[in-house]
C-alpha positions in Angstrom: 98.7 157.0 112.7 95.8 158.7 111.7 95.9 157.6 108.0 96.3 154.2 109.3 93.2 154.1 111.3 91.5 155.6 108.4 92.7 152.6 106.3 91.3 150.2 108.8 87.9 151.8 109.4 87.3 152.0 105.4 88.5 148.2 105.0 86.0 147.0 107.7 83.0 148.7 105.9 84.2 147.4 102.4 84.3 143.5 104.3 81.2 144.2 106.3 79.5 145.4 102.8 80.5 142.6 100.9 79.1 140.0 103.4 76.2 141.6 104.4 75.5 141.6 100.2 76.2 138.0 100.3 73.4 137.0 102.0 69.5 137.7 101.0 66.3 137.9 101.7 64.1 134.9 100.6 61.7 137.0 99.3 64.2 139.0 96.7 66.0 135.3 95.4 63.3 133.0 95.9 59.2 132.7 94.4 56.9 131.5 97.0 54.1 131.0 94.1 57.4 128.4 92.1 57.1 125.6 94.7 59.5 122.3 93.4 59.6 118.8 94.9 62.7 117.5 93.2 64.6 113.7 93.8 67.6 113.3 92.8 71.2 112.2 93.9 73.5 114.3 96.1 76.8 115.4 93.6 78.1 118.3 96.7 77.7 119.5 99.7 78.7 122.9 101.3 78.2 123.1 105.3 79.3 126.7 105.5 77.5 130.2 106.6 75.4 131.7 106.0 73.8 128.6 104.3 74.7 124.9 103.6 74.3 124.5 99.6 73.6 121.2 98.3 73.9 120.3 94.7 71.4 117.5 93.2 71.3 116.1 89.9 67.5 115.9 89.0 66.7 113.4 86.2 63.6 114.9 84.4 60.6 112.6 82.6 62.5 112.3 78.9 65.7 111.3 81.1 67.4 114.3 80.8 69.7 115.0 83.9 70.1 118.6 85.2 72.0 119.9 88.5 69.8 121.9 90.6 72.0 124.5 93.5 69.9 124.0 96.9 70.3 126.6 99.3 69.6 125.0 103.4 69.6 127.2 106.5 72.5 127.9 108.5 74.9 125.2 109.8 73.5 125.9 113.4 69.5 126.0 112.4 70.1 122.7 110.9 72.1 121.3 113.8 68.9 122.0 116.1 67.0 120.8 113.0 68.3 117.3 113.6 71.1 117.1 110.9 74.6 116.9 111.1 77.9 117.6 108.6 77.9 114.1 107.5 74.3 113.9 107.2 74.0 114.1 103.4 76.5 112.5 101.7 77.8 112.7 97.6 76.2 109.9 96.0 72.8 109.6 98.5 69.0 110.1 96.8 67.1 112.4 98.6 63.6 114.3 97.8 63.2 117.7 98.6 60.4 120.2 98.4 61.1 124.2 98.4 61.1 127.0 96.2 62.7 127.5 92.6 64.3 131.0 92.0 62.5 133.7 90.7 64.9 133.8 87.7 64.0 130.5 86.7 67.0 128.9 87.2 67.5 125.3 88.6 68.5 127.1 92.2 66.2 126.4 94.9 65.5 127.0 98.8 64.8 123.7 100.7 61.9 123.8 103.3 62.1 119.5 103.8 64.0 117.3 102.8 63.2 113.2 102.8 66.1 110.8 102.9 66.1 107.9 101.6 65.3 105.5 104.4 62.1 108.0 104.8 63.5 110.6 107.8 62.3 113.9 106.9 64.0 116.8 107.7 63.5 120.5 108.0 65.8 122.2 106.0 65.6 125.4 108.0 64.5 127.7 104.9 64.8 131.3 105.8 61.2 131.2 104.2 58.5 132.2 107.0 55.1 130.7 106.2 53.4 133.3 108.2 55.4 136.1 106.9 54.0 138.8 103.9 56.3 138.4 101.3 56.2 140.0 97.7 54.9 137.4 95.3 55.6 137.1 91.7 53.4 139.6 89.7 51.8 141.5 92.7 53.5 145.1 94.1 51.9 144.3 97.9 52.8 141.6 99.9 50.8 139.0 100.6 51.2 135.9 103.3 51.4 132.5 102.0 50.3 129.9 103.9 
């Protein structure tokens, strides 16, 4: 009996540890100073915890078309945000403006987004305005505003 409480106890923590690594701060993924305002066409939507991910392929000035991973806030943020699961759909245009990745990569963190027929949206970024956050190439936080 005992062993098999022990088992449970250390396969919680390993479950809780792998969720709670999951998820991040904004200010360890994303680069406040890196803001994006991309258009683009909706290729997938994910409306799961702990954020809705959209995927959006980008066609830049020479034509060349790249797919760009947008992390959203939580399915229940957005709900009180005005969206809903069908909202965005595979095929729509919508503009967005956020915050690229501090690795460069074509991943973002929406703070609006601006369908098509001109309804803008929050996108219920974990990003606080008000909030100090590290910035890219200082070691003290600073807000941005």
């Amino acid at each position: 009996m005992r062993n098999s409480t022990l088992c449970a106890t250390l396969a919680a923590l390993v479950l809780y540890a792998a969720s709670a690594s999951a998820h991040h701060a904004f200010s360890k993924t994303f680069d406040p100073e890196k803001q994006v305002n991309l258009s683009g066409t909706v290729t997938k939507v994910q409306w799961t915890n702990p954020h809705v991910i959209t995927y959006l392929d980008v066609k830049d000035a020479n034509g060349k078309v790249t797919n760009w991973k947008i992390e959203m806030g939580n399915p229940a943020s957005l709900t009180k945000a005005g969206w809903s699961k069908d909202k965005l759909k595979v095929g729509q245009m919508v503009t967005l403006q956020g915050w690229q990745a501090k690795n460069g990569t074509h991943f973002a963190s929406a703070e609006e987004v601006t369908m098509a027929n001109g309804e803008k949206l929050s996108a219920a970024s974990s990003y606080d305005r008000g909030a100090a956050v590290p910035t890219s190439g200082t070691t003290t936080p600073k807000p941005v505003y």
